[in-house]
Every structure is written in structure tokens, then in C-alpha cells.
C-alpha positions in Angstrom: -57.9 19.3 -43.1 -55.6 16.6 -43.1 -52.3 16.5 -40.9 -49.2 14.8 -41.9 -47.2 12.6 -38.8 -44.7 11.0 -40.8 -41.8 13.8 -40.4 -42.4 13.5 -36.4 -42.7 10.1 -36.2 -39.4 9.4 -38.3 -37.6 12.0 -35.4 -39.0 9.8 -32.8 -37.6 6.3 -34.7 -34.2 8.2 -35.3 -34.0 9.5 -31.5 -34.7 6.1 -30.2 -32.8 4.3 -32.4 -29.7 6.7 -31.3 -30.8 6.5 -27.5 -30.7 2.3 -28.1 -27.2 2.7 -29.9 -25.4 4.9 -27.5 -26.9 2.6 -24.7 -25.6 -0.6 -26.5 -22.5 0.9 -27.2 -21.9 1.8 -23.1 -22.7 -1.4 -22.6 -20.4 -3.1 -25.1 -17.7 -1.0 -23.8 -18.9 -1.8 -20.3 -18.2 -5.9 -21.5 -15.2 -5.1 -22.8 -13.7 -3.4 -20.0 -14.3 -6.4 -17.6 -12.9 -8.9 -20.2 -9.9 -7.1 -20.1 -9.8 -6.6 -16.4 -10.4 -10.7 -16.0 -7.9 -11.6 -18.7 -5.5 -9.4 -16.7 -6.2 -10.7 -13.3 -5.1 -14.1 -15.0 -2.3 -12.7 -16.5 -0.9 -11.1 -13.1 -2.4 -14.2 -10.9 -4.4 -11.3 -9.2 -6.7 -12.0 -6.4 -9.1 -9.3 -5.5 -9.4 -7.6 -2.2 -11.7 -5.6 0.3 -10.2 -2.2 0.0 -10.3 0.1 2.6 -13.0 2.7 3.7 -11.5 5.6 2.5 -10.5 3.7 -1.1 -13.9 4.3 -4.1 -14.5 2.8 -7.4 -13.0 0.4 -8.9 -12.2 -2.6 -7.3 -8.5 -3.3 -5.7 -6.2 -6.3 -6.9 -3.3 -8.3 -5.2 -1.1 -8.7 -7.8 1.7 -11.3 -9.2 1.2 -13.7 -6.1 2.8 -16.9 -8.0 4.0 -17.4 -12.0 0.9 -18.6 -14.5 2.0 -22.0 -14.1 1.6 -22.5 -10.8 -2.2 -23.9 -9.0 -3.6 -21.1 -5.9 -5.7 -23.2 -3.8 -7.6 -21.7 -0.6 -6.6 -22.7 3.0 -7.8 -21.8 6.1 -6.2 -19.6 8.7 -6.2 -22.6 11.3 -3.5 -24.7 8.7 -1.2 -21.6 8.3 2.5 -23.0 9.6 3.3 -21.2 13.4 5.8 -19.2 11.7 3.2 -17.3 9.2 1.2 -16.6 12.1 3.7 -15.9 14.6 4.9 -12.9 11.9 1.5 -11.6 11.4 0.6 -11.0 15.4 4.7 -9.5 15.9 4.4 -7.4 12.6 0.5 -6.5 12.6 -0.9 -6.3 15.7 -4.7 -5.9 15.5 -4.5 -7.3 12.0 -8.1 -9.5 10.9 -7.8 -12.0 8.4 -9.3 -12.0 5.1 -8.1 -15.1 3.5 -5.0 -17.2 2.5 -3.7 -19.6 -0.2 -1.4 -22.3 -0.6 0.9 -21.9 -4.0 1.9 -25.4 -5.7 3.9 -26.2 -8.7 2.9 -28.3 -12.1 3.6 -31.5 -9.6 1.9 -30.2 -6.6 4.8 -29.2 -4.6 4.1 -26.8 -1.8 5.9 -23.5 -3.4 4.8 -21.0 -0.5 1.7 -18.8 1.2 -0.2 -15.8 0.1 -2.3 -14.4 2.7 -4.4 -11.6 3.0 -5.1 -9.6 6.2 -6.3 -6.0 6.8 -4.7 -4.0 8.8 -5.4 -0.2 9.8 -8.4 -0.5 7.8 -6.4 -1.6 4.5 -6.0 -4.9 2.8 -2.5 -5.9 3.2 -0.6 -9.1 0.6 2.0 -10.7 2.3 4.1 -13.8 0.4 5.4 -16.3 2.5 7.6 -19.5 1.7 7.4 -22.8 1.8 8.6 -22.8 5.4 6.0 -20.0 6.3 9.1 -17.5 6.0 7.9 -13.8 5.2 9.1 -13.2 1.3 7.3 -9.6 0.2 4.9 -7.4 0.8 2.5 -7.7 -2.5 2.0 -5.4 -4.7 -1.9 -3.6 -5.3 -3.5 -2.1 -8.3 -6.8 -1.1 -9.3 -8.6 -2.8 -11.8 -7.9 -0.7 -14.7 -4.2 -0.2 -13.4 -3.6 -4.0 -14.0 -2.0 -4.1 -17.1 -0.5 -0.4 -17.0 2.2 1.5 -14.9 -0.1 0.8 -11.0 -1.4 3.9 -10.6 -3.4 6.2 -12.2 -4.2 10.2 -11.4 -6.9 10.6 -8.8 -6.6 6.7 -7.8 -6.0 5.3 -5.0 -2.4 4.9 -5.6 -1.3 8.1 -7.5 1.4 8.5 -5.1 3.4 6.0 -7.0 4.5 8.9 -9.2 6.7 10.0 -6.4 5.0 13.6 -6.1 4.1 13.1 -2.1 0.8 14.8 -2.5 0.4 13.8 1.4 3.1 15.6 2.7 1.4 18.2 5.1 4.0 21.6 5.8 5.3 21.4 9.7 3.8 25.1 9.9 0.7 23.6 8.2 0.1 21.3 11.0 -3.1 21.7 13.0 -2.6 23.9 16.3 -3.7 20.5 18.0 -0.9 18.9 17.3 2.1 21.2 17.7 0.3 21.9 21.0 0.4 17.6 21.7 4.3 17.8 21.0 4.8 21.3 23.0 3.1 19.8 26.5 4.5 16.0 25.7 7.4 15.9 23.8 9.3 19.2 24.1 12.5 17.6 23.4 11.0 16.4 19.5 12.6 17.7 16.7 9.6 17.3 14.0 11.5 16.2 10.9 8.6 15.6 8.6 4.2 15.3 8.4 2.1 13.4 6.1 -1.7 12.9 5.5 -3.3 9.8 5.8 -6.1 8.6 3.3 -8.4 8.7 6.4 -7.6 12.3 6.7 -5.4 11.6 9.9 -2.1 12.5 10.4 2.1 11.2 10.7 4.2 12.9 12.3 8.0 11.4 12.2 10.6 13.3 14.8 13.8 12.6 16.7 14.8 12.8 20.3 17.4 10.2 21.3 16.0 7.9 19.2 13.1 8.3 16.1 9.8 7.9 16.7 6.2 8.0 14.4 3.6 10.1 16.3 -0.5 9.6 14.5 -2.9 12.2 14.7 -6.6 11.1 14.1 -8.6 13.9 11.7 -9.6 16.1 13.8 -5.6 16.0 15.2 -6.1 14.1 18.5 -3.4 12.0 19.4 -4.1 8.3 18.4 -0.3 6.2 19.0 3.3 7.1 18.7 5.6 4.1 17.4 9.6 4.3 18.1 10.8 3.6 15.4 13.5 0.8 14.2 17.2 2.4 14.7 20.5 2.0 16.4 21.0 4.5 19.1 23.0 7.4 17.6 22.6 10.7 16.2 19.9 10.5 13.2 20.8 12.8 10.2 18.4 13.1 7.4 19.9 11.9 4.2 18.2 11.1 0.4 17.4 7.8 -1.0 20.3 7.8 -3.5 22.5 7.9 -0.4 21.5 4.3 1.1 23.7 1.4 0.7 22.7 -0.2 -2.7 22.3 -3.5 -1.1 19.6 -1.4 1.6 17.8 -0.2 -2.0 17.5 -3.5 -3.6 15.7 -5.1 -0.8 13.5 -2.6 -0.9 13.0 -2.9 -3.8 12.4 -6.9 -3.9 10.6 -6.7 -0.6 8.3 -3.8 -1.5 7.2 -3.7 -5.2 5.9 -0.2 -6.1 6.7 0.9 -3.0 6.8 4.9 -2.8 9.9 6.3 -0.3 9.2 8.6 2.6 12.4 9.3 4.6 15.4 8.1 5.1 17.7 8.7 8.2 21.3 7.7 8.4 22.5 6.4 12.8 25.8 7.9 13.5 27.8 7.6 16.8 31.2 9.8 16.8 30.6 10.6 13.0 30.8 6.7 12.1 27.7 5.4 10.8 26.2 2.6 12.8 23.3 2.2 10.2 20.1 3.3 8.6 16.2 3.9 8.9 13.9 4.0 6.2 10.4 5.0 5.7 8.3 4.4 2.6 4.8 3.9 1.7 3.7 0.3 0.1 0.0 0.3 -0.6 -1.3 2.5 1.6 0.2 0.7 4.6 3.4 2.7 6.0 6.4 1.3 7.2 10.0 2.0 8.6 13.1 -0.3 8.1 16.5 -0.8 9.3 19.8 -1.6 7.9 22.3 -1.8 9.5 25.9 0.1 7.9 26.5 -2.2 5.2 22.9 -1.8 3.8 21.4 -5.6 5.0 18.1 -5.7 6.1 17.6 -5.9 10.4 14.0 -5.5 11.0 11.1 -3.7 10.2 7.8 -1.8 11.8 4.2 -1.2 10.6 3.4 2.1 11.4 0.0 2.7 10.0 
């Protein structure tokens, strides 16, 4: 008797022919994602960074660190100016250094710094000038986010939408904790708690003064950092009520930055000046201004 192969063998042609297609077509996709990933890095002068532990996937981007016509040219730590340096060590302690650039004009005049440190376990952009004066902090985006709005649900920046998925309730906190600020700081009055993307915890509270309390995971006490204020009485307040001058620098200083709390420093019901906390790139940070809204100083806080 004879048999007949043909119908199963054209099955087997057809299913490897679509199993060859839908591979070639990942891959073409595959291709054309990076090309627009690399023509987006040279459209935002992007340099790419180590991202932290806790930070997956794709990779993470320093963005808009000088205009398209201007030439990036490595340096070493060692040829930084004294004043770069000197505001790294007052403004990062513990920071390691990841690498720096010198930022020239068409006719190779020195325009400025960018230099990239990590601190807490994240990558941290910081601009400087030509004088090795601080500028910004620089803004971070994920590959994919490079050419959209900097953030993208479930990345590691989604709380650029302003939705504070890491605030953690005050009766939420772990017994741990309340039990730290019950035998250590009786006097605190806990004004507000936030997650960490290491799973640890932030605790900001007042008592003669304002003050940033970390918690590790597991809710043992890690560092508490006063925070920058005048001495007075410290009244929670919204962002809409800062001085406009206080938002703009912000604003400028911080691109993308995603706000936290604000505090307002009173002293017989006159305002004496302000204290902001906001979240730029997963590095947190409170500022002061004094009553008019001018920038006086600011503090890493983790």
C-alpha cells in the first residue's frame, strides 16, 4: 500500500516558515527598538548609567546634559575644579564616583561639568559650571521613556505622575518603628512616611525643628537627618502655597522632580521661611527658602 507525505510535510514547511517569521519579526522589532533608543540618546545628549539594585530592565539614561551642538569629552575625577568636589563630599557624603565629562562649545570653550556619582545605591547627574559651580540635578529616564513623557507605569519612575504610590499610612507603619520614636523621640510629631525602592522606610517629623528619620526593611533604625529650616513653628502647607520664586527653582534645579512636603517656619505667626521635600530620581531631598521664596541650602536625605 502506498502512503502519501506530502500534506504533512507541507504542515511542517508552513510551521517552520511561520516559527522563522515570527522570530525575524521579534528580531526586527528588537533592531528597531535600539535604533530608536540610540537616535534618542543623541537627540537628548543622554549618557547611560549604572542604575541601582533595586532598579530592572531596561537600562537608565542621564538626560539633556549639554545642547546637540556642543562636544562631551571624558575627564578624570583627579582634574575636577576643588569646588566640584568640595560640593560632592558637603552634599553626598559616602558618594563613589562613576565618571565625569567636560562640556565645550563649537570653539572649544569650557561650557561646564557633568558628573556622575552614586549615592545611596543610585546613580545621581549633577551639572556644574564652568567655574565648577553646582547648576542642576539631571534629569533620568529609561530607555524607552527617552523620547516620551519620563516615566512609564510599573517603571522605575512612575511616581512622576504625582500619585505617591510610596507613601506608607502613619498607622501602617511597622510596630518597629512607632516603638523607635516612642523610647527615642517621644516629643516627634510624625507628619508623614514613605517607602523606599529598597523596601526601607522615611519618616519626616517635627519637634523644635524637622527632622528625616530612615528605617531599613525590616524597620530598624538606619540615620535621622535634621532637616534644613529656620527655627520656628513648622506648619504643613501645599505646594501651590510656596513663593513662586521657591517653585521655579525647583523647577530649574530639579527637572521632573516629583514633590513630597512642604513646611512653611513661622515665629509669632510671621513667616521666617520654608522647607521642601521632593523626590528627583529616586534620590530624596529637602530644601530651604527663606520668606521671599530664594533658594538657602539644601540636604540629601536618601
Amino acid at each position: 500500500m502506498k502512503h502519501s507525505f506530502k500534506p504533512m510535510a507541507i504542515n511542517v514547511v508552513i510551521a517552520t516558515v511561520m516559527v522563522l517569521s515570527s522570530c525575524q519579526k521579534e528580531i526586527a522589532v528588537s533592531l528597531t527598538d535600539n535604533a530608536a533608543i540610540q537616535a534618542a540618546v543623541a537627540q537628548t545628549q543622554a549618557i547611560a548609567v549604572s542604575p541601582s539594585a533595586t532598579t530592572a530592565g531596561d537600562s537608565v539614561y542621564v538626560v539633556n546634559t549639554c545642547s546637540p551642538r556642543s562636544k562631551r569629552d571624558t575627564v578624570a575625577f583627579s582634574s575636577l575644579p576643588s569646588s566640584v568636589t568640595d560640593y560632592l563630599t558637603a552634599n553626598y557624603s559616602g558618594y563613589t564616583f562613576q565618571k565625569a565629562f567636560t562640556i565645550k562649545d563649537a570653539a572649544a570653550t569650557l561650557q561646564g561639568y557633568v558628573v556622575i556619582i552614586q549615592f545611596n545605591g543610585n546613580p545621581v547627574g549633577l551639572k556644574f559650571d564652568a567655574s565648577g559651580a553646582f547648576v542642576q540635578v539631571l534629569e533620568q529616564r529609561e530607555g524607552h521613556d527617552l523620547l516620551g513623557g519620563g516615566w512609564h507605569k510599573g517603571g522605575c519612575f512612575e511616581n512622576r505622575d504625582g500619585k505617591q504610590r510610596d507613601t506608607v499610612a502613619l498607622s501602617a507603619l511597622p510596630s518597629s518603628i512607632t516603638s523607635y520614636f516612642a523610647s527615642n523621640y517621644p516629643q516627634d510629631t510624625l507628619v508623614r512616611a514613605s517607602k523606599t525602592r529598597d523596601s526601607g522606610y522615611v519618616v519626616l517629623s517635627k519637634n523644635n525643628g524637622l527632622f528625616a528619620t530612615i528605617f531599613n526593611a525590616s524597620g530598624s533604625f538606619v540615620s535621622r537627618v535634621e532637616l534644613p529650616a529656620q527655627r520656628g513653628k513648622a506648619n504643613a502647607i501645599d505646594q501651590s502655597a510656596l513663593p513662586a520664586g521657591a517653585l521655579s527653582y525647583l523647577s530649574a534645579t530639579y527637572p521632573n522632580y516629583v514633590f513630597n512636603k512642604a513646611f512653611s517656619i513661622t515665629v509669632n505667626g510671621i513667616v521666617q521661611g520654608y522647607c521642601v521635600v521632593i523626590e528627583a530620581n529616586n534620590t530624596k531631598y529637602a530644601i530651604q527658602f527663606d520668606a521671599a521664596g530664594n533658594f538657602v541650602r539644601v540636604k540629601p536625605i536618601r
